[in-house]
C-alpha positions in Angstrom: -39.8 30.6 -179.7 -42.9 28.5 -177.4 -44.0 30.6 -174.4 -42.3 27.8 -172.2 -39.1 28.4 -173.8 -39.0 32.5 -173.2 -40.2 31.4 -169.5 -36.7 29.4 -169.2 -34.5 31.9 -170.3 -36.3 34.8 -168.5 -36.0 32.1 -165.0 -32.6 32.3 -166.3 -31.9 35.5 -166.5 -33.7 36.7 -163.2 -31.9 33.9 -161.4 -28.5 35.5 -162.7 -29.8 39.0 -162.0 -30.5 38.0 -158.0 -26.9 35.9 -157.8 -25.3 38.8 -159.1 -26.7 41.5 -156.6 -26.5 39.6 -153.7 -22.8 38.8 -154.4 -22.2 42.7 -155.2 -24.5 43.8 -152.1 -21.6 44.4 -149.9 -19.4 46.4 -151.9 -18.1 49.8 -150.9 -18.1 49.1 -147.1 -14.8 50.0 -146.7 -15.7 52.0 -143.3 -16.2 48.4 -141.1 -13.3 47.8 -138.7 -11.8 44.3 -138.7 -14.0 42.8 -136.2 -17.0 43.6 -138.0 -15.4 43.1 -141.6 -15.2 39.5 -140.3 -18.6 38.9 -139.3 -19.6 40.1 -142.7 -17.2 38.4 -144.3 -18.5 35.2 -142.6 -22.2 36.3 -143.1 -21.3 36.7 -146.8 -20.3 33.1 -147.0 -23.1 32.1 -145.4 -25.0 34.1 -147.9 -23.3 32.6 -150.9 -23.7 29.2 -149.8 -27.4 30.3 -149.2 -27.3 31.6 -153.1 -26.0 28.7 -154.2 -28.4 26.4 -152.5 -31.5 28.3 -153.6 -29.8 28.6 -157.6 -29.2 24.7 -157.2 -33.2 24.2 -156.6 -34.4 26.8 -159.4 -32.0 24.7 -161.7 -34.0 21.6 -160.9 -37.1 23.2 -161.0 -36.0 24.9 -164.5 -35.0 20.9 -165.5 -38.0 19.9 -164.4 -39.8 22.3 -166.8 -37.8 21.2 -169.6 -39.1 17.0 -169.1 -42.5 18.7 -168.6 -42.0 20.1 -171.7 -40.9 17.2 -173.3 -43.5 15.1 -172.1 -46.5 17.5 -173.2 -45.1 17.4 -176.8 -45.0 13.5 -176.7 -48.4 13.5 -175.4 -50.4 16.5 -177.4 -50.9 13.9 -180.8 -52.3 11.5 -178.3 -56.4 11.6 -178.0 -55.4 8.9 -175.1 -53.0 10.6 -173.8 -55.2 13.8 -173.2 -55.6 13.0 -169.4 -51.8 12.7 -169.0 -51.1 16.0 -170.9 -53.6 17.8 -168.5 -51.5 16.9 -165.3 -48.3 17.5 -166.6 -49.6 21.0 -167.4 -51.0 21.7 -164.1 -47.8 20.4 -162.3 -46.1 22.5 -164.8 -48.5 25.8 -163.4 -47.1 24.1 -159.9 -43.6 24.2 -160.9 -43.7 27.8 -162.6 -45.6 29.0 -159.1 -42.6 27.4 -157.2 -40.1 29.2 -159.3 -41.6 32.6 -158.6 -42.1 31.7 -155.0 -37.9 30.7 -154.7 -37.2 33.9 -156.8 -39.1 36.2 -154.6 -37.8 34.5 -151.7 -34.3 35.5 -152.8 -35.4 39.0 -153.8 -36.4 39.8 -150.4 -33.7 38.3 -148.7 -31.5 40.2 -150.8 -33.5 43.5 -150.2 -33.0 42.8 -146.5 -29.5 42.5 -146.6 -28.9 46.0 -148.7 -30.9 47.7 -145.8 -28.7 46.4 -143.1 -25.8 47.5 -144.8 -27.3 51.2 -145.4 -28.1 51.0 -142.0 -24.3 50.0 -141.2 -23.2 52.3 -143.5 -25.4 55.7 -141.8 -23.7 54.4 -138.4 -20.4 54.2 -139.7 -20.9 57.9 -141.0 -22.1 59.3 -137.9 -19.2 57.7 -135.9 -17.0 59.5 -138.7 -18.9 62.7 -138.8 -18.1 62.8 -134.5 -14.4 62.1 -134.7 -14.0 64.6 -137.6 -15.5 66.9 -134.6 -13.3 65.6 -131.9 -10.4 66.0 -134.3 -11.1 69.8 -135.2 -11.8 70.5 -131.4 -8.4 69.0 -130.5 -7.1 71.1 -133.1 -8.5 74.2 -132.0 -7.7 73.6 -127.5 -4.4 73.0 -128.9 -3.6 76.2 -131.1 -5.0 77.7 -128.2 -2.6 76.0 -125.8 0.3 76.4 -128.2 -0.9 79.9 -127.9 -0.6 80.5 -124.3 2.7 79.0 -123.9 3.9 81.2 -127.0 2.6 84.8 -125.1 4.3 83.4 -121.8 7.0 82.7 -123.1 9.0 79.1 -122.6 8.8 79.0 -119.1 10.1 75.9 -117.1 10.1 75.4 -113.8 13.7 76.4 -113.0 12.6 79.7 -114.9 9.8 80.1 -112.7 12.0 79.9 -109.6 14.0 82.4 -110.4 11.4 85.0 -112.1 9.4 84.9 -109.4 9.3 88.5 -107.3 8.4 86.6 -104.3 7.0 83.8 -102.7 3.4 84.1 -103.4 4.3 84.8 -106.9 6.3 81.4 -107.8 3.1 79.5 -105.7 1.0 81.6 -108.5 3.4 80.8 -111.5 3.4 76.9 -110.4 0.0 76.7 -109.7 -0.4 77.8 -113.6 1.6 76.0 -115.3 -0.3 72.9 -113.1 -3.3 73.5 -114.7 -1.6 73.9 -117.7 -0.5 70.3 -118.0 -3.6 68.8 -115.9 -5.8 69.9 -118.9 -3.2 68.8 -121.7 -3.7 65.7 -119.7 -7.4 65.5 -120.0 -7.6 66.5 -123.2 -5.0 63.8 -124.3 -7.3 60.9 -122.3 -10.2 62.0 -124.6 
C-alpha cells in the first residue's frame, strides 16, 4: 500500500469519525423544553447541512488526490515529464494541506458545539436542582399546614361562630383561620 493510498483511507476515516460525532453531539438532552428543543433541532439541521457541505468538499479534494495520483504515475517514466511531476506533487502538498485545514475546521466546530451543550446541559441541572428544592419546601410548609389544621381540629367558619366564648374570641378565631388561607395562597402563587 503507497503512502498516498493510506493518506485516502485515513482522510476517510477521519472524515467519518467528525460526521459521526457531530451528528451524535446532541444526544442525551432530554432536559430542553420545547421551545428550545426546536431551536436545536433547527440548529442541528443547519449543522448537518453544514457537515454535509464540508464532507462534499473533502470528497473532491480526496478525488482530486486520486487524478494527482494518477497523473504522477503516468508522468514518473518520463525524463520530460519531470517538470510536470514536480507540480502535480506540490499541488498535491496543497491539496493534502487543504484537507487538514477542512478537517480541523470541522473538529473545532464540532468541539464548540459539545461545549454549548454542556453548558445547556449544567443550566438545565441547576434549574432542576432549584425546583427539586421548591418541591421539598412545598412539601415541608404543607405537612406543616396539614399539621395545624389536624391539632385544631376541622374548624369552619360556622364552627367558629358558635365555639366562640365571646366576641373578641370569634374576631381572634377568624382572624386565624385568615392568615391561614392568605399564606396557602402565597405559597400556591409560588
Amino acid at each position: 500500500m503507497s503512502k498516498l493510498t493510506g493518506f485516502k483511507k485515513a482522510a476517510a476515516c477521519t472524515a467519518a469519525v467528525i460526521i459521526c460525532a457531530s451528528a451524535f453531539s446532541g444526544a442525551g438532552n432530554g432536559m430542553i423544553n420545547a421551545d428550545r428543543g426546536h431551536a436545536l433541532s433547527s440548529e442541528l439541521q443547519d449543522n448537518y447541512k453544514d457537515i454535509a457541505s464540508k464532507k462534499k468538499n473533502i470528497d473532491e479534494l480526496i478525488a482530486k488526490q486520486e487524478e494527482l495520483d494518477k497523473k504522477i504515475a503516468d508522468t514518473k517514466n518520463d525524463i520530460s515529464a519531470e517538470q510536470e511531476n514536480k507540480e502535480a506533487i506540490e499541488e498535491q502538498i496543497a491539496t493534502v494541506q487543504k484537507t487538514i485545514l477542512a478537517l480541523n475546521e470541522t473538529i473545532s466546530e464540532t468541539q464548540d458545539e459539545i461545549s454549548a451543550l454542556e453548558v445547556s446541559i449544567a443550566e438545565k441541572e441547576v434549574q432542576v436542582a432549584e425546583q427539586h428544592e421548591q418541591i421539598v419546601q412545598g412539601v415541608g410548609d404543607f405537612k406543616v399546614r396539614l399539621k395545624a389544621m389536624y391539632v385544631a381540629g376541622n374548624n369552619t367558619y360556622s364552627d367558629i361562630i358558635i365555639g366562640a366564648s365571646d366576641f373578641y374570641d370569634m374576631l381572634m378565631k377568624m382572624e386565624l383561620v385568615k392568615r391561614v388561607a392568605e399564606h396557602n395562597d402565597d405559597n400556591m402563587n409560588r
